[in-house]
PLY file of the C-alpha trace (Angstrom):
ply
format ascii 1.0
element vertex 65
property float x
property float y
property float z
element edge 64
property int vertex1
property int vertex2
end_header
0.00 0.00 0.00
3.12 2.60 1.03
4.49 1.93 -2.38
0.98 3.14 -4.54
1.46 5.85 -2.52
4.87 6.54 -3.30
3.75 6.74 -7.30
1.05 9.21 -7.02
2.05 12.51 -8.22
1.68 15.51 -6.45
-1.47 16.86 -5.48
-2.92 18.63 -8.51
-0.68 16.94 -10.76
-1.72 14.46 -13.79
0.53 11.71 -14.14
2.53 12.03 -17.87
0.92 8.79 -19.55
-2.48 10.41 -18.43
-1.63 13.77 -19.89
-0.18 12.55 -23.18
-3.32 10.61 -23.37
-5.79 13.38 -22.73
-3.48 16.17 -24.70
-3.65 14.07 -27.69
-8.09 13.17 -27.55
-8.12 16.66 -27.33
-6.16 17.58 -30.41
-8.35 15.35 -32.28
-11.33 17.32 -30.52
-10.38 20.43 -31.65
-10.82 19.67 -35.46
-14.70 18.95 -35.07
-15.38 21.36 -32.36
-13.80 24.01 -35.06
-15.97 22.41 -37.38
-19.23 23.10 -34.86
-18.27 26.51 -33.97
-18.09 27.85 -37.90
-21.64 26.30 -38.28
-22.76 27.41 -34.58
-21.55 30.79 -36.05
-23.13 30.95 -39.12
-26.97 29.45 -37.06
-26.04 32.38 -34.34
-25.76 34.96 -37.22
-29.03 33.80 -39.04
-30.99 34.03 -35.45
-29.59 37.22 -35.20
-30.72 38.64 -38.18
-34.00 37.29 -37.50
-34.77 38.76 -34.27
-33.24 42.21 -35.72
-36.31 42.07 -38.31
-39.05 41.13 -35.96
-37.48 43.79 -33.72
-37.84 46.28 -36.58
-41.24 45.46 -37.29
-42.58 45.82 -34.17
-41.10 49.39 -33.75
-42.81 50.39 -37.06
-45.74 48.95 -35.50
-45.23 50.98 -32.12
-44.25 54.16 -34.05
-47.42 53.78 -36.11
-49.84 53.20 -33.87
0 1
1 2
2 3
3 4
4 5
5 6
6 7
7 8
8 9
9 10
10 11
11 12
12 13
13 14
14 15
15 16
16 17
17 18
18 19
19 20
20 21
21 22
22 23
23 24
24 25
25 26
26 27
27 28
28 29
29 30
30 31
31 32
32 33
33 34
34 35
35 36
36 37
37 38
38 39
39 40
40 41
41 42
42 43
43 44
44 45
45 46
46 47
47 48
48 49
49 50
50 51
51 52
52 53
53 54
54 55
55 56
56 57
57 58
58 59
59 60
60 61
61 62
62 63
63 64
């Protein structure tokens, strides 16, 4: 049991196999999630543009009334 102990690494520290592991799933992460944020963009942009029209509209309708 002393000896598991013994191979921990510090508090708040990832051992290096664990790290390699994780720094490399997320490299191979970061190519769809840049993938998902372009479209993400472009959905955010077309909601946008939306809600800028009805906005519009319903100021025309305020100022007309």
């Amino acid at each position: 049991m002393f000896s598991v102990l013994n191979t921990m690494p510090a508090k708040g520290k990832m051992p290096p196999e664990l790290l390699a592991h994780f720094k490399k799933k997320g490299g191979q992460e970061s190519e769809k999630e840049s993938d998902k944020k372009s479209d993400k963009e472009s959905t955010d942009k077309e909601r946008r543009k939306e809600a800028v029209k009805k906005a519009r509209m319903r100021m025309e309708k305020k100022k007309a009334s």
